[in-house]
Residue frames relative to the residue before (quaternion, step in Angstrom):
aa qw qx qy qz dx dy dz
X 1.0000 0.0000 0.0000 0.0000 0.00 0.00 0.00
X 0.5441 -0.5706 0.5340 0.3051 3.64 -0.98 1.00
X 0.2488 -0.7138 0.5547 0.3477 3.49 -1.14 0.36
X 0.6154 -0.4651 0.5055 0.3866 3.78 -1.20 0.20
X 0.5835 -0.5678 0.3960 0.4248 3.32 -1.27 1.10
X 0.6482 0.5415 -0.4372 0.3089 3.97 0.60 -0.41
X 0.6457 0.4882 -0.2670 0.5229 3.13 1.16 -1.03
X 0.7095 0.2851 -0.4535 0.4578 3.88 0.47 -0.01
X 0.2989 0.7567 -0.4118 0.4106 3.59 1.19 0.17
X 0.7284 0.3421 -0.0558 0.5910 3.51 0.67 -2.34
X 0.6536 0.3354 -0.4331 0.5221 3.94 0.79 0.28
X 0.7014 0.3288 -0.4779 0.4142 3.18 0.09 0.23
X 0.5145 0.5867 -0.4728 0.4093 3.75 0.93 -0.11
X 0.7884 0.4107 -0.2654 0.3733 3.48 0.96 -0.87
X 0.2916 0.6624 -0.4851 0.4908 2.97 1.73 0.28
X 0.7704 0.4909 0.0174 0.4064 3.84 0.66 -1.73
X 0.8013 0.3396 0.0708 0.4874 3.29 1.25 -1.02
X 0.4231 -0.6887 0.4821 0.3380 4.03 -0.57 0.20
X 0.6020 -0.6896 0.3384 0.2180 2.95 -0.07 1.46
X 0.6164 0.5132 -0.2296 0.5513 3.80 1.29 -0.92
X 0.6503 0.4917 -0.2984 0.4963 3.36 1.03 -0.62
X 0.6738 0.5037 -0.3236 0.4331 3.51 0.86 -0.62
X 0.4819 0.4092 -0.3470 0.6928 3.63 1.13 -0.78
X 0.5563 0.3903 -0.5561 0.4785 4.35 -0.39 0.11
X 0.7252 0.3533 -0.3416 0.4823 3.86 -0.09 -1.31
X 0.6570 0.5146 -0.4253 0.3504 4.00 0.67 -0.71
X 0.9447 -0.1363 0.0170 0.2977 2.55 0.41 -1.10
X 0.2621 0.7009 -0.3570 0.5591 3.44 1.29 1.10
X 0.0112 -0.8262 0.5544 0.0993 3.78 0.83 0.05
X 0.7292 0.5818 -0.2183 0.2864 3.15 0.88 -2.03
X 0.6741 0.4717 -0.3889 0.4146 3.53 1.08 -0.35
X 0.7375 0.3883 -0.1638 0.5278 3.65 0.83 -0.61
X 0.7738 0.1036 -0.1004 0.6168 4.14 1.37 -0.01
X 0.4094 -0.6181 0.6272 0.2387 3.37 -1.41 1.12
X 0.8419 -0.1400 0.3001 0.4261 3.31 -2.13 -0.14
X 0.8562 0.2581 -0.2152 0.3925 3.29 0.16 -1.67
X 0.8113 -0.2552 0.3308 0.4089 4.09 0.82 0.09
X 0.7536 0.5569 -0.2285 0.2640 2.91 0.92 -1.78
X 0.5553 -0.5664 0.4508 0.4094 4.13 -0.71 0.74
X 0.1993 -0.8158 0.5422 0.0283 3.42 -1.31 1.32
X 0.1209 -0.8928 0.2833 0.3287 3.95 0.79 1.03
X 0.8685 -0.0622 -0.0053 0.4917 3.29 1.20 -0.73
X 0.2610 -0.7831 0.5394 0.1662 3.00 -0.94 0.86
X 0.4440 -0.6805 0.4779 0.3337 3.72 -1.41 -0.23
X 0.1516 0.7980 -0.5750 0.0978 3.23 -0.84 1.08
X 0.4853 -0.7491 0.4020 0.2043 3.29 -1.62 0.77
X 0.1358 0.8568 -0.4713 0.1592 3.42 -0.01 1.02
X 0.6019 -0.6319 0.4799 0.0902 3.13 -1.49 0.27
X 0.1493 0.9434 -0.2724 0.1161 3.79 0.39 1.00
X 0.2171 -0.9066 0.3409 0.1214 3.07 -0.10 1.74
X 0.0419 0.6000 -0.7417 -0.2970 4.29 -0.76 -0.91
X 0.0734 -0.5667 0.7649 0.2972 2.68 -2.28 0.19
X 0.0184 -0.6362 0.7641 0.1055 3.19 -1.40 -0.58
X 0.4097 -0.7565 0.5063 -0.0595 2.46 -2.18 1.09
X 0.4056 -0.7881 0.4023 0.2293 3.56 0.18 1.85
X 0.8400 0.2257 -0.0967 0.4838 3.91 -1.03 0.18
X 0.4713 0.6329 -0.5431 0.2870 3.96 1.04 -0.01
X 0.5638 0.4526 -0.5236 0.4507 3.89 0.73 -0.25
X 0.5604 0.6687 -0.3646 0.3255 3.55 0.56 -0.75
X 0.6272 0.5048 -0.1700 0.5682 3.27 1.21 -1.60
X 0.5829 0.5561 -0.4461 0.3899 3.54 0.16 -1.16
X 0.8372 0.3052 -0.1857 0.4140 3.43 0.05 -1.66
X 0.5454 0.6461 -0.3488 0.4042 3.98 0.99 -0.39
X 0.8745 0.2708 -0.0292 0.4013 3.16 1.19 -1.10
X 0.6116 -0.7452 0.1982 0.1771 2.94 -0.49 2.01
X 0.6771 0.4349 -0.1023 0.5848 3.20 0.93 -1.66
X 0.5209 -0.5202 0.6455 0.2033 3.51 -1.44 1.17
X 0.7901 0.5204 -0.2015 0.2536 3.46 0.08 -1.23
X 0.6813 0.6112 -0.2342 0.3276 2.98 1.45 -0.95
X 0.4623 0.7130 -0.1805 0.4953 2.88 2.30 -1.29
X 0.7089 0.6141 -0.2089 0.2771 3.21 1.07 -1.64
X 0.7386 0.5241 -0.1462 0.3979 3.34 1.64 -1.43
X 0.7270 0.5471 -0.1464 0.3883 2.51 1.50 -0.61
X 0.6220 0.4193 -0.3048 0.5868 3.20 1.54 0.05
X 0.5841 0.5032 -0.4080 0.4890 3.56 1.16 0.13
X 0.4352 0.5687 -0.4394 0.5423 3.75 1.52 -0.18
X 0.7288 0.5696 -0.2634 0.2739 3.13 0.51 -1.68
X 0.7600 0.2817 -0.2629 0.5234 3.63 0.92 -1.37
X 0.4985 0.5434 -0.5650 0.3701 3.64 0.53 -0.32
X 0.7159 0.5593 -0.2683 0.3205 3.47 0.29 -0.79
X 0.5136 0.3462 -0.1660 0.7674 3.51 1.89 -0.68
X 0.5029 0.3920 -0.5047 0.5819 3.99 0.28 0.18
X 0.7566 0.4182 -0.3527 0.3582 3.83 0.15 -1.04
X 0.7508 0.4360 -0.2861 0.4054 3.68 0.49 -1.56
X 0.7257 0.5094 -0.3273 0.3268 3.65 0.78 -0.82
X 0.7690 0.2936 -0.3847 0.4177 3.05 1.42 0.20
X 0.4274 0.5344 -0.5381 0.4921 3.14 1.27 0.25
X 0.7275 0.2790 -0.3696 0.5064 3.87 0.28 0.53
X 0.5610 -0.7111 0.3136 0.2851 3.56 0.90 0.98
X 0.1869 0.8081 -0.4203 0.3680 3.25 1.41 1.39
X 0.2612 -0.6858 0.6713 0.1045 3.37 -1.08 0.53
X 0.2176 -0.7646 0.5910 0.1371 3.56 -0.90 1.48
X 0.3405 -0.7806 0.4684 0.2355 4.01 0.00 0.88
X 0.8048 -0.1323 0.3051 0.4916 3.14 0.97 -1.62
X 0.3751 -0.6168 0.6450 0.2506 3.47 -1.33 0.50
X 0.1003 0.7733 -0.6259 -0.0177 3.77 -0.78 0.51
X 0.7521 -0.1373 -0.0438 0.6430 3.44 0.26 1.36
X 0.7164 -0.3333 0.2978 0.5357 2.93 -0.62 -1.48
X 0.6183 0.3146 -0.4872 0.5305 3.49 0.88 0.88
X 0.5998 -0.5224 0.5976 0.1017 3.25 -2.37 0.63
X 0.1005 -0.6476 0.7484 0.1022 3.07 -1.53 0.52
X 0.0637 -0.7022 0.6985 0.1218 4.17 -1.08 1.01
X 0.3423 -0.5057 0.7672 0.1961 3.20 -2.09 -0.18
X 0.0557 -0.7141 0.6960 -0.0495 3.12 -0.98 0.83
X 0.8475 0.2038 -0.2031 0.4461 3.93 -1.42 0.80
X 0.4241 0.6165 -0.6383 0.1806 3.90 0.58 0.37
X 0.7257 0.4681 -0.3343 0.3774 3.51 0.75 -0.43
X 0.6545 0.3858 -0.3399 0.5543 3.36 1.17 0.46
X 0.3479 0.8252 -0.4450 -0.0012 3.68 0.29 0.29
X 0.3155 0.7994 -0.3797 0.3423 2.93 1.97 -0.22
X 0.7701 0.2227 -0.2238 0.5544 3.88 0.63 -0.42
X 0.6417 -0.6150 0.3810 0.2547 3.57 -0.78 1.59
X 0.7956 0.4286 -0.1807 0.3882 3.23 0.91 -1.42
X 0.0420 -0.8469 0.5106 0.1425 3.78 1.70 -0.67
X 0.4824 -0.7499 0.4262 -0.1526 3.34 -0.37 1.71
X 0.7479 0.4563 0.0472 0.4798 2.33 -0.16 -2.78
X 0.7535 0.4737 -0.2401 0.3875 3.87 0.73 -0.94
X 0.6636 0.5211 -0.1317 0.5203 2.91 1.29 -0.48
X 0.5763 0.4088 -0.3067 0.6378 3.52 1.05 -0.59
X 0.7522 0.3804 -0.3651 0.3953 3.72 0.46 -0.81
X 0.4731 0.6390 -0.3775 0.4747 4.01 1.25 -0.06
X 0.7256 0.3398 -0.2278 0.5532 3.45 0.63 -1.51
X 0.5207 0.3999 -0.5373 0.5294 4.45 0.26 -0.30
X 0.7016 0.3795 -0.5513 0.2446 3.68 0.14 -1.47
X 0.5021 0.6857 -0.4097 0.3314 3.61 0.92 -1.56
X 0.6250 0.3835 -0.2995 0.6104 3.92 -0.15 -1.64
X 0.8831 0.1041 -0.3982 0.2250 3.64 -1.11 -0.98
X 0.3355 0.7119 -0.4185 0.4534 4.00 1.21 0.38
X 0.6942 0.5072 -0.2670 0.4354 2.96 0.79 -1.45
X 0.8158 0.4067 -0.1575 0.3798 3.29 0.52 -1.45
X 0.4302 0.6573 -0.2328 0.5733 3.33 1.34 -0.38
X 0.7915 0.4341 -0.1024 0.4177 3.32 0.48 -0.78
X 0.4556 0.5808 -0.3323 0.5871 3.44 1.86 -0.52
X 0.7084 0.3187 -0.2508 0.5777 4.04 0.50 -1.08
X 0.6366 0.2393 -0.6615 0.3161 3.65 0.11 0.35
X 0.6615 0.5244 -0.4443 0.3001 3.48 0.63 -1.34
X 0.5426 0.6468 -0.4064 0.3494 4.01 0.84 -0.64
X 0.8169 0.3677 -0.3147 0.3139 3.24 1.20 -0.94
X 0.4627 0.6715 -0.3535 0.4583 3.29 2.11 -0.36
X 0.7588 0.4858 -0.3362 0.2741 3.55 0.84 -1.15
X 0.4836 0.6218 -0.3437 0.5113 3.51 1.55 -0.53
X 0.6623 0.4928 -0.3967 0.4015 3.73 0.76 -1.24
X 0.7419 0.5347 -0.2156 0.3423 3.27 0.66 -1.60
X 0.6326 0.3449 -0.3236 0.6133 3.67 1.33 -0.41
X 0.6153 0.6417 -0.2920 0.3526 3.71 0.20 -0.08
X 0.7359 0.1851 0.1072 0.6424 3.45 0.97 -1.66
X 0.8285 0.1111 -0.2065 0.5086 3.74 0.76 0.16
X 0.5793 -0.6400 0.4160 0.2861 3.71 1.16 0.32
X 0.5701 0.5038 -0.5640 0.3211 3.98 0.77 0.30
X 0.3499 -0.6730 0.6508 0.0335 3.59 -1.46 1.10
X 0.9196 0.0385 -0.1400 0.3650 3.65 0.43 0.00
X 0.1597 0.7403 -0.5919 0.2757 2.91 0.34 1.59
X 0.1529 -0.6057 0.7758 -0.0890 3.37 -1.45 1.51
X 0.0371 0.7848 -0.6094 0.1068 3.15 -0.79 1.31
X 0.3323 0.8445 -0.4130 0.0767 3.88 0.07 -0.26
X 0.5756 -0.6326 0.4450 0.2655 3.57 -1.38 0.40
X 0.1630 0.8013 -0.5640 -0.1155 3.41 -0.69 0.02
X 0.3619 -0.7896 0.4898 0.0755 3.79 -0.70 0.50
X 0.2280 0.6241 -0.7433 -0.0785 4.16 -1.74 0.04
X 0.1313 -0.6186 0.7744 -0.0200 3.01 -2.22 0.51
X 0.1696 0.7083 -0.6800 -0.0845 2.93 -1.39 0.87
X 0.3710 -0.7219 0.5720 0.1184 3.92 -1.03 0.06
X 0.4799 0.6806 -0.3507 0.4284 2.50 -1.01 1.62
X 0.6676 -0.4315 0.2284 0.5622 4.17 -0.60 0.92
X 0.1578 0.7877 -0.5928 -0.0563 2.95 -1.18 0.78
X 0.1940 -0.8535 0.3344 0.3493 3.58 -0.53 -0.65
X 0.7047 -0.6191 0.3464 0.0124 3.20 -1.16 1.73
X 0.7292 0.5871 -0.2578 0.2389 3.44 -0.98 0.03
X 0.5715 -0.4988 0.4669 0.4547 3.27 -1.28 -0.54
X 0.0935 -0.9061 0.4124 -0.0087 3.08 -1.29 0.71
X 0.5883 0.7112 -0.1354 0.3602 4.07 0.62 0.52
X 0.8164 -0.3041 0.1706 0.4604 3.60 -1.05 -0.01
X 0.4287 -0.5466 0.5102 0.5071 3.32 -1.39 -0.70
X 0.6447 0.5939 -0.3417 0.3388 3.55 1.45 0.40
X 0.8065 0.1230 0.0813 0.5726 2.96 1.79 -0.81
X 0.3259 -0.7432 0.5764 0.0954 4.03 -0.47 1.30
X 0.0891 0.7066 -0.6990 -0.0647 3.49 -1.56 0.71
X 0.1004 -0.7073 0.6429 0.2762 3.40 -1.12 0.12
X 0.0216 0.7836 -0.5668 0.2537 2.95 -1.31 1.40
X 0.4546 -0.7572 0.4001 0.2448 3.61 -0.94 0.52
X 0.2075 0.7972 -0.5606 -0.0845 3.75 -0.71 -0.38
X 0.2700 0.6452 -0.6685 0.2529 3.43 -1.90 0.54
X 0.6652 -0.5678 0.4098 0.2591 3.04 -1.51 -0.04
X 0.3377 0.7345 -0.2965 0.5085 2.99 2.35 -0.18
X 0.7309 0.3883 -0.2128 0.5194 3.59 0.58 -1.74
X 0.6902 0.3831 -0.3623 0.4955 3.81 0.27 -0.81
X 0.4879 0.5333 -0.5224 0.4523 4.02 0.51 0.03
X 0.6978 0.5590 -0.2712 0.3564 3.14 0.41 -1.47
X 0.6494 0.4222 -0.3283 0.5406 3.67 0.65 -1.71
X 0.4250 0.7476 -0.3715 0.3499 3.76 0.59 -0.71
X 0.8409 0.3957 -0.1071 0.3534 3.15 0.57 -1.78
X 0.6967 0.6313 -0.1164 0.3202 2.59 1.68 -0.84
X 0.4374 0.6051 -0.3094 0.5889 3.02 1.89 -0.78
X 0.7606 0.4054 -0.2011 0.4655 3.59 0.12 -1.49
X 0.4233 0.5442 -0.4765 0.5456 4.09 0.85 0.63
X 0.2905 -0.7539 0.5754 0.1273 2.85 -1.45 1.24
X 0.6999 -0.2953 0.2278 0.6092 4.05 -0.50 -0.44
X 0.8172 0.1963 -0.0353 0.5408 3.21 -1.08 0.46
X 0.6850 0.4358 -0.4538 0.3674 3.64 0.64 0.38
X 0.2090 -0.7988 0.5468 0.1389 3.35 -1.43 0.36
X 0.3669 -0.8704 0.3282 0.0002 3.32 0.13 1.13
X 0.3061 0.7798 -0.5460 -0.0111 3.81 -0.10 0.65
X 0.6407 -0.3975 0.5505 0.3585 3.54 -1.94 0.30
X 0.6739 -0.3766 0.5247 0.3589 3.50 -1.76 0.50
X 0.6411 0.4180 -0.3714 0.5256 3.86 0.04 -0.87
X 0.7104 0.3083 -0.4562 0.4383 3.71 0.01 -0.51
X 0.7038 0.4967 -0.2880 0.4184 3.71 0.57 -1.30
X 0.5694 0.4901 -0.4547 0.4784 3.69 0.93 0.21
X 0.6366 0.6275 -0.2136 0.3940 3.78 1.00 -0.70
X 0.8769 0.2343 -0.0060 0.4197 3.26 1.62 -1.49
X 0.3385 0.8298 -0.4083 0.1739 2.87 2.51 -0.30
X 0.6606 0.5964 -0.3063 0.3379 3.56 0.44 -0.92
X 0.8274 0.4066 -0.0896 0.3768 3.28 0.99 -0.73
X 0.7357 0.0606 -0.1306 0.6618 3.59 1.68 -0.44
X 0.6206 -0.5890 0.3523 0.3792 2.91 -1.71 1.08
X 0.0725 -0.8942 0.4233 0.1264 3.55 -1.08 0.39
X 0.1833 -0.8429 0.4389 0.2517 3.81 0.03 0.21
X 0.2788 -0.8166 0.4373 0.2534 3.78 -0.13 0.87
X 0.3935 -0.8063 0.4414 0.0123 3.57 -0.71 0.90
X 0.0692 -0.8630 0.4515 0.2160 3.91 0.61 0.58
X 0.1643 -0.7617 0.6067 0.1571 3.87 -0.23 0.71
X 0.2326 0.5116 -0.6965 0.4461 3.18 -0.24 2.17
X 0.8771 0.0789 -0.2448 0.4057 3.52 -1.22 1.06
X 0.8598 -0.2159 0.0214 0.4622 3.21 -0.30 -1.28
X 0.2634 0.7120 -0.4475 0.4727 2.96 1.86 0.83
X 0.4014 0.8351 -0.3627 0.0997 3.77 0.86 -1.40
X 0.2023 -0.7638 0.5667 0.2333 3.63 -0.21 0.21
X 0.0976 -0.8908 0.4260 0.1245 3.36 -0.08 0.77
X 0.6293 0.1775 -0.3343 0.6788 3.48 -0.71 1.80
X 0.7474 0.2603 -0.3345 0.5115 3.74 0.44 0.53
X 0.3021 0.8666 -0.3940 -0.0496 3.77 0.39 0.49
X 0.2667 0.6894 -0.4620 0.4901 3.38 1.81 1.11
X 0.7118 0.4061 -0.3297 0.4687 3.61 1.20 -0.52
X 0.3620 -0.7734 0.5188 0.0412 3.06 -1.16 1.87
X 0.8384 0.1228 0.0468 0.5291 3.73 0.94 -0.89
X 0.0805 -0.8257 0.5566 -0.0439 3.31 -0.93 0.17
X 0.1241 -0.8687 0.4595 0.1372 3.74 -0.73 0.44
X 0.3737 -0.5969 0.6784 0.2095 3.45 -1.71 0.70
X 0.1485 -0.7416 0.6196 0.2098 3.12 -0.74 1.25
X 0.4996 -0.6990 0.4586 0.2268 3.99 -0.87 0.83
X 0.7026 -0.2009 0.4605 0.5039 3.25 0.95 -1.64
């Protein structure tokens, strides 16, 4: 059966759009319209917010000859973060370059503190991470093998913090986004910058949520640790495993 122009409408959004986010505008009204109709932009909510980025990808870019090769390889890359973040009830916000922004806990907001959102961020983080070792292994062998580069350093690296955020739709009279913001979301991107390879970075609020459960190494953000634009933040953690 043919779908109805609406229904090929909502497929192509999810082509464009997290797929969770579309089912929100379906059918969630209450988050995106009051009583009277009228367009609600944001709302507060308590969530959990990750970035990655990708060490050495400017390197690659210019090293590597072939467009295409770049191309496949970052479509390996996000599918693979397109898969895990929802298979931990993640929301993928966005591609930014060649790093990601998730949502973690909208379906749980019912508890102030959101756990569950948090615990599912920090697994998604670790099984991303590791996941992510066997794709680049299989690119780095190709790429020395079949085109002769010798010194690629590619790697993942990762923050999260938890915590109020705000929610919603956001934009022009030409154009809607949904998207987060706070001091919650800029911590996070924060962390992320300040990660090294292979590291995954969270904020005290997250490491209070998961302390029990993953190894962690505490980090003092004095010198060249510093969080810069946050200088209320004394510590921070590397979560190991």
């Amino acid at each position: 059966m043919t779908p109805t122009p609406s229904k090929k409408i909502v497929q192509v959004y999810r082509r464009f759009f997290d797929p969770y986010i579309v089912d929100l505008i379906e059918n969630q009204r209450s988050l995106f319209y009051n009583k009277r109709s009228e367009v609600v932009s944001l709302q507060t909510k308590n969530l959990a917010i990750v970035f990655w980025d990708l060490t050495g990808f400017s390197e690659l870019f210019n090293l590597v000859k072939r467009q295409y090769e770049v191309t496949l390889f970052l479509e390996q890359y996000f599918g693979l973060a397109d898969q895990l973040i929802h298979q931990f009830n993640g929301i993928l916000n966005k591609f930014i370059g060649d790093g990601i922004l998730a949502i973690f806990g909208l379906g749980g907001n019912k508890s102030k503190s959101n756990i569950s959102g948090t615990m599912e961020a920090v697994t998604c983080a670790l099984e991303f991470r590791r996941a992510f070792e066997k794709v680049k292994a299989t690119w780095v062998k190709l790429w020395h093998l079949h085109f002769g580069y010798r010194s690629i350093r590619i790697n993942l690296k990762c923050g999260i913090d938890t915590g109020d955020v705000l929610f919603g739709r956001l934009g022009t009279d030409k154009r809607d986004e949904i998207t987060v913001l706070g001091s919650v979301v800029n911590l996070a991107s924060r962390l992320e910058y300040r990660a090294k390879s292979n590291q995954i970075l969270i904020s005290e609020a997250t490491y209070k949520k998961v302390k029990n459960t993953f190894k962690l190494e505490e980090i003092q953000a004095a010198g060249s640790n510093r969080l810069k634009g946050f200088p209320n933040v004394r510590v921070y953690y590397n979560v190991l495993n």
